[in-house]
N, C-alpha and C positions, 0 to 999 in steps of 0.2 A: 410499537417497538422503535428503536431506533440504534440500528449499527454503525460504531466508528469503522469505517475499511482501512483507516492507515492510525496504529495507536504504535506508543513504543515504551518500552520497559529496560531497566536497568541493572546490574548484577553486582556483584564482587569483584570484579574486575575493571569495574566504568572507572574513570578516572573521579567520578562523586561522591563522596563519602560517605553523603545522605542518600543515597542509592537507593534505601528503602522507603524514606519518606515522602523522596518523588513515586518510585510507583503506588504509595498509599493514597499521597495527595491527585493523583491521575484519576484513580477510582473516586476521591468525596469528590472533586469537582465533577467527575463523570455521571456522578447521582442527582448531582442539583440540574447539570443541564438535562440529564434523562437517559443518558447513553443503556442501553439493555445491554449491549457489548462491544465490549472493546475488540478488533482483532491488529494483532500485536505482533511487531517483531523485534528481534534486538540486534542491532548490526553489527557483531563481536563484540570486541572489549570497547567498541567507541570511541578507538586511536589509543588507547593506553600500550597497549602489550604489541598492535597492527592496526597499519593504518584505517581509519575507520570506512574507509571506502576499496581497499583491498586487507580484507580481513586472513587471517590465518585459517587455516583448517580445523588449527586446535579451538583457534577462539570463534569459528561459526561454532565447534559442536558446542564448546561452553554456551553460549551464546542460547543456542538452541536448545539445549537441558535445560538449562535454566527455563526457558520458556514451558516446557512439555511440564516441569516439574509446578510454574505456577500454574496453569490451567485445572487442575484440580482441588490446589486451594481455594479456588473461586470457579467452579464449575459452568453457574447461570449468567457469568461474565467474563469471561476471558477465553477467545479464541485466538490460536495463530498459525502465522506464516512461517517455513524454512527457510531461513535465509543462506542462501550458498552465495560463493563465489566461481564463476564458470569458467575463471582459468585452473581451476585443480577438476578438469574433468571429473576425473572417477569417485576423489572427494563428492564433488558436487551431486553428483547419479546417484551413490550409496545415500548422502544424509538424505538426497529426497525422501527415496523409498523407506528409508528408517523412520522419520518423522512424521510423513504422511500415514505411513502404517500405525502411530503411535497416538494419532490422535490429530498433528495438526492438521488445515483444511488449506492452503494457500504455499504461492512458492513470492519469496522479495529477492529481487535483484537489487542491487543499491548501484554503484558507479563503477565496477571493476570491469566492464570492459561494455563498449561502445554496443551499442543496443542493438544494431544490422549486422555485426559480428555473427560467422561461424559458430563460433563457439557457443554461441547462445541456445546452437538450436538442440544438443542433446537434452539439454533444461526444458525447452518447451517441447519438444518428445514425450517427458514424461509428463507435462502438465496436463498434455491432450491424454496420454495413457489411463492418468487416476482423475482428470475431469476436476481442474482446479484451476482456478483464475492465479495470474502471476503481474502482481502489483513491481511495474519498473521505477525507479526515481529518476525523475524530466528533469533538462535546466528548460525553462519554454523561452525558447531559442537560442540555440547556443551558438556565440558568436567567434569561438573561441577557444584552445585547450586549458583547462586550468588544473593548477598543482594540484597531485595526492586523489585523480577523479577520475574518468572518461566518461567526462560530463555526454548525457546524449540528451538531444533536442526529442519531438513529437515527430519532426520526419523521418528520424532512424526508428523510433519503435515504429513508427508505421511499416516502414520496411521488415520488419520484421514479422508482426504482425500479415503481410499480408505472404511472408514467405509460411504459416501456421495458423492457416483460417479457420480451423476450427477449434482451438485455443482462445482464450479471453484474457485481455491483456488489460490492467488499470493502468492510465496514466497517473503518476500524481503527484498532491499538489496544483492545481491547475493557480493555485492562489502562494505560491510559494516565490515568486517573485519574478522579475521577466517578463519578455513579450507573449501573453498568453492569444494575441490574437493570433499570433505567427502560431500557437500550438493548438488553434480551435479550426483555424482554415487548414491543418494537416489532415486533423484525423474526422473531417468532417463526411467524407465518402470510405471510411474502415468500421466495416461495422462490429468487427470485433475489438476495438480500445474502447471502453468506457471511463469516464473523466473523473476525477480524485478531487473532490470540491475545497481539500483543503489546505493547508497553508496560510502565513500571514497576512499574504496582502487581500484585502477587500475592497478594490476599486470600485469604483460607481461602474455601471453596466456590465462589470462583469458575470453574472449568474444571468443578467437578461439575454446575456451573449451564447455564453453555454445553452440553455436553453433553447436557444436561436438555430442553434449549430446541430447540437447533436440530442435533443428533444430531452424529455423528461425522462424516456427509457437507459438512457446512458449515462447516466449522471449516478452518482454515487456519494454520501455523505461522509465525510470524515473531518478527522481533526489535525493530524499530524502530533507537532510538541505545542502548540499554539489553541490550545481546547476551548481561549474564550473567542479568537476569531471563528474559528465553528462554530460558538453560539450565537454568533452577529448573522453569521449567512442564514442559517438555521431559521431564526429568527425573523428575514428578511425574507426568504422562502416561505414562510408561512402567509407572509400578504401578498405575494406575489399567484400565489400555485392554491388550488381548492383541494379539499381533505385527501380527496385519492391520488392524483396528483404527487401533492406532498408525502404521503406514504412510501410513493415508489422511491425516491428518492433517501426518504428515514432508513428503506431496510428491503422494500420488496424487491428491489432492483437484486441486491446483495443477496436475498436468498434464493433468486435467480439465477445466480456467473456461480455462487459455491457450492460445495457438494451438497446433495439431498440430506436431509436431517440434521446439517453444520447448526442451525437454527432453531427457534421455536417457530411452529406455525403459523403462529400470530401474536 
């Protein structure tokens, strides 16, 4: 097997017209590289209707329908996450329990509010409650506030993470751009963050780094929007890592942090 833990899909509301062609074409590339499952979320309308990093209410639930509503069309490939935003509290609380009840298996925080934030923590209340990993969006290191975000670094989820230790937190992206050593020397004593492999960039040593840091157990495969730099690492992973090894990482890791039967058993 092999799980994407960070995929993303598109609706009637994205600002792409070909909306449907990108998530058809997400799936054939997904088959040639091997992906068994995507797990997926959609961060509102993508800035169309709200900002794509403080989304509306209406457009997480659109967002989120849409999601519940594909995963059936594709049963033995499409898993996902709710994506809330944790400045609308009660919003936030209610879609968990809706969504999680409904089928999905994960919660996505994206950039609406700073990662060591209060507010975050009724979110992961309930992630510890239904026993679901909560995949956050890193800048790996943030030097800086930037427009339309509250960008957070690996220090703040660490802080958070160590305020909800028994919650499992995805950083991700570890390859999405920025100082990733500044985000491998954070979360290198938390042993509930495990590390989001994917993202653009593919620097020389970076996976021997990851690996270095926070071992084979923590690492986690995905793709982000970028599925053939996942096939590079992927790829590079295979000469690096021996068959079991390499598995943990494809998927055993993932059906490890997710709910029990999110997955196939093998």
């Amino acid at each position: 097997m092999l799980i994407d833990v960070h995929a993303h899909f598109f609706h009637d509301r994205t600002p792409r017209a070909d909306w449907r062609e990108r998530n058809t074409s997400r799936l054939r590339a997904g088959e040639r590289i091997g992906i068994t499952i995507h797990v997926a979320s959609i961060l509102g309308s993508w800035g169309r209707t709200s900002p794509t990093y403080f989304p509306s209410p209406d457009d997480i639930t659109h967002g989120n329908d849409t999601l519940l509503a594909l995963q059936p069309q594709h049963p033995d490939r499409i898993r996902g996450y709710v994506c809330v935003n944790p400045n609308f509290t009660h919003h936030a609380e209610a879609e968990i329990r809706r969504c999680l009840a409904a089928g999905l298996i994960g919660i996505k925080l994206a950039a609406s509010r700073r990662a060591d934030d209060r507010l975050l923590d009724p979110v992961c209340r309930l992630a510890r409650e239904y026993r679901v990993p909560v995949l956050h969006h890193v800048w790996q290191h943030r030097r800086r506030d930037w427009p339309g975000q509250e960008a957070s670094d690996a220090v703040e989820l660490c802080a958070l993470a160590r305020r909800h230790p028994d919650v499992r937190f995805i950083l991700a992206h570890i390859g999405g751009g920025g100082d990733w050593q500044h985000s491998l020397a954070a979360v290198r004593g938390v042993p509930n963050v495990f590390v989001d492999l994917s993202g653009s960039g593919v620097d020389g040593g970076m996976l021997e780094a990851c690996l270095a840091t926070v071992g084979v157990e923590r690492l986690l495969w995905g793709a982000d929007l970028t599925l053939d730099t996942g096939w590079a690492k992927l790829r590079y992973l295979a000469h690096l890592l021996g068959a079991e090894q390499l598995a943990a990482i494809q998927w055993k890791n993932a059906a490890r942090i997710f709910p029990s039967g999110a997955f196939p058993s093998d």
